[in-house]
C-alpha positions as CSV (number, residue, x, y, z in Angstrom):
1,X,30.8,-5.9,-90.7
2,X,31.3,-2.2,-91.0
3,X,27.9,-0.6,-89.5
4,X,26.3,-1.0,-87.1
5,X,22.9,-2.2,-88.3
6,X,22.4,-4.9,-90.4
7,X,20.3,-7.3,-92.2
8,X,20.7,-11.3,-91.2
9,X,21.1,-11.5,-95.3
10,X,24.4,-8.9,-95.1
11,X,25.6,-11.6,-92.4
12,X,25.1,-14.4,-94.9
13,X,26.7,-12.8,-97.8
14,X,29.7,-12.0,-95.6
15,X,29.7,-15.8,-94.4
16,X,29.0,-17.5,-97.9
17,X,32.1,-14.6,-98.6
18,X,34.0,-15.9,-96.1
19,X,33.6,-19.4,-97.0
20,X,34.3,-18.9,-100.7
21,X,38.2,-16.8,-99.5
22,X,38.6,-19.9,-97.1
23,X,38.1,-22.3,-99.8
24,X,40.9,-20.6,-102.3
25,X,43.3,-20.6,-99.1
26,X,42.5,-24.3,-98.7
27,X,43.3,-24.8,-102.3
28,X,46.3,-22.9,-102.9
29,X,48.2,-24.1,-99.5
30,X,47.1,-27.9,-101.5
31,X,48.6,-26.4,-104.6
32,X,51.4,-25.8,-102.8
33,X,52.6,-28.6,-100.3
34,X,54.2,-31.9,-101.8
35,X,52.9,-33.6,-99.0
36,X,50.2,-35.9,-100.6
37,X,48.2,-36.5,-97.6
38,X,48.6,-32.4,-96.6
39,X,47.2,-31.4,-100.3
40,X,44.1,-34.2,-99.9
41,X,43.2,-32.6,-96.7
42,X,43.4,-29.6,-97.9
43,X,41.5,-30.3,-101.0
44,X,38.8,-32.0,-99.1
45,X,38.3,-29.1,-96.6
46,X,38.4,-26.4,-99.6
47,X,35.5,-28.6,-101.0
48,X,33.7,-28.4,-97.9
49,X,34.1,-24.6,-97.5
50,X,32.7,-24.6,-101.3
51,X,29.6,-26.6,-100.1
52,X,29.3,-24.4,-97.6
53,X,29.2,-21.1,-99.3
54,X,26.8,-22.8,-101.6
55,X,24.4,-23.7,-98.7
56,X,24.5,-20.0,-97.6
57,X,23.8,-18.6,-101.6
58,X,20.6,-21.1,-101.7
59,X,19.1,-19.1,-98.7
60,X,19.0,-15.6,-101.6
61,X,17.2,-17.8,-104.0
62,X,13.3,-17.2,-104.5
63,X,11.1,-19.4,-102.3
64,X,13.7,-20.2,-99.5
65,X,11.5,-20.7,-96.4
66,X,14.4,-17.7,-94.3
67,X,13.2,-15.0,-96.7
68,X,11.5,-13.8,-93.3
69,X,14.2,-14.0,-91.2
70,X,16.2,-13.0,-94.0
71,X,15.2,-8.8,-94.1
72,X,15.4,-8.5,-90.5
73,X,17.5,-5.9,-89.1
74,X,19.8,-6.2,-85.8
75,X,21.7,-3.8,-84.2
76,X,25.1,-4.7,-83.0
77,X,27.4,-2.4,-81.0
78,X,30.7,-3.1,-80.3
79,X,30.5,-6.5,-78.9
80,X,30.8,-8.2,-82.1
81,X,34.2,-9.8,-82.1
82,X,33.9,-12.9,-84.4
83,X,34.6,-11.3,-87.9
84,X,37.9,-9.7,-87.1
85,X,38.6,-13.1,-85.6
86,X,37.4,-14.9,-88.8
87,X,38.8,-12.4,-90.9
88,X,42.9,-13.5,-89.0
89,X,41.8,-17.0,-89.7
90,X,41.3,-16.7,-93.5
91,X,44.8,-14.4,-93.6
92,X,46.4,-16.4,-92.0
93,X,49.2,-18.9,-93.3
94,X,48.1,-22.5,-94.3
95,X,49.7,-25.1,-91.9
96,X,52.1,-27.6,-93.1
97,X,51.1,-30.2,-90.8
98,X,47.6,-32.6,-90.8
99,X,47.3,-31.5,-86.8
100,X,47.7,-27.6,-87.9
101,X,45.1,-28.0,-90.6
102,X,42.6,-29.3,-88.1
103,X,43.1,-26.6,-85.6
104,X,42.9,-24.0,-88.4
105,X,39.8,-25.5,-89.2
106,X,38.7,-25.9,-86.0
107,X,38.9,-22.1,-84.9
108,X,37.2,-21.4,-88.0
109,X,34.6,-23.3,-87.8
110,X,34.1,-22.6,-84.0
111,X,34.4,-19.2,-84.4
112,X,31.7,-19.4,-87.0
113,X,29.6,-21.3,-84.6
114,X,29.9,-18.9,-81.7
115,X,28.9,-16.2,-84.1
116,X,25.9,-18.0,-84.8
117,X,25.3,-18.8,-81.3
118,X,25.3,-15.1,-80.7
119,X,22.7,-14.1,-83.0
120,X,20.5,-16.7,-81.8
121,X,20.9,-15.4,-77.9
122,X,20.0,-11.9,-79.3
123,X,17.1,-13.0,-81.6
124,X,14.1,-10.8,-81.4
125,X,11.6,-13.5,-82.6
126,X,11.4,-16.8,-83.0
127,X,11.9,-18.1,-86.7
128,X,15.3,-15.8,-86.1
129,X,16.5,-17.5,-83.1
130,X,15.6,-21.3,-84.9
131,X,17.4,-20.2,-88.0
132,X,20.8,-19.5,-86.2
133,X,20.3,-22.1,-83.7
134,X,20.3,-24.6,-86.6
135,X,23.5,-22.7,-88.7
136,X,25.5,-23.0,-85.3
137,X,24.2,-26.9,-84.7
138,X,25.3,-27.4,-88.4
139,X,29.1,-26.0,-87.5
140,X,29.3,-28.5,-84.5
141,X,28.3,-31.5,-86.6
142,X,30.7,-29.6,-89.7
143,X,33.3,-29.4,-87.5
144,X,33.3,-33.4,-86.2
145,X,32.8,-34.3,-89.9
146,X,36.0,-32.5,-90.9
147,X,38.1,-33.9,-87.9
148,X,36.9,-37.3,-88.0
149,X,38.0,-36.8,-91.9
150,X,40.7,-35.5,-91.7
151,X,42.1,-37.8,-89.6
152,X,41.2,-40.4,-91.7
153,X,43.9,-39.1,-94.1
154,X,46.8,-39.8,-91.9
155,X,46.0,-43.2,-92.1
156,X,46.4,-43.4,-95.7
């Protein structure tokens, strides 16, 4: 986020963005590995990430019950570490391991949570502090779903 004021919708946009360049990192690093299991994980969390960024675009379509919460404006100063963060994640280098995978994922997806978390602490009204009370709830249960997942793959 470049300014200093924004709109919860800029926020969305630059999450469903974020989203959308994790899922091509997910998907080339598949492309990439011959490690079957590696690429399936991969693949699976790059179709996550899509669903994701999908859920995120559906709150811009006409009769989406944020459009409220959507237009309001916050004002963050400084203090707003999690992008830069995020943004180190996605550039980073795709793991060759099942157990790197996860913890990519896992910072990620936490980091995405905490962000969340954030906005919902510095809410100014109510339907603002619900809406990212329920995005950051939706990365904890995101974020067992992949694990428990992705595990599953080293069985195979």
């Amino acid at each position: 986020m470049d300014t200093r004021y924004n709109q919860v919708k800029d926020l969305m946009k630059w999450a469903a963005g974020y989203h959308a360049r994790m899922a091509k990192r997910y998907s080339d690093g598949a492309e990439r590995t011959d490690d079957e299991r590696l690429s399936m994980a991969l693949t699976y969390l790059a179709t996550r990430e899509v669903k994701m960024r999908s859920g995120l675009e559906a709150l811009f379509h006409d009769g989406s019950d944020h459009s409220e919460v959507m237009e309001l404006w916050f004002d963050e100063s400084g203090d707003f570490p999690q992008p830069p963060k995020l943004d180190a994640i996605v550039e980073s280098n795709v793991s060759t391991s099942i157990d790197g995978v996860i913890e990519t994922a896992s910072e990620a997806q936490e980091n995405l949570r905490a962000l969340y978390a954030h906005r919902a602490e510095c809410a100014k009204i109510e339907a603002e502090r619900t809406f990212f009370d329920a995005l950051a709830q939706g990365h904890e249960a995101e974020l067992r779903k992949i694990v428990t997942s992705i595990r599953e793959f080293e069985d195979i």
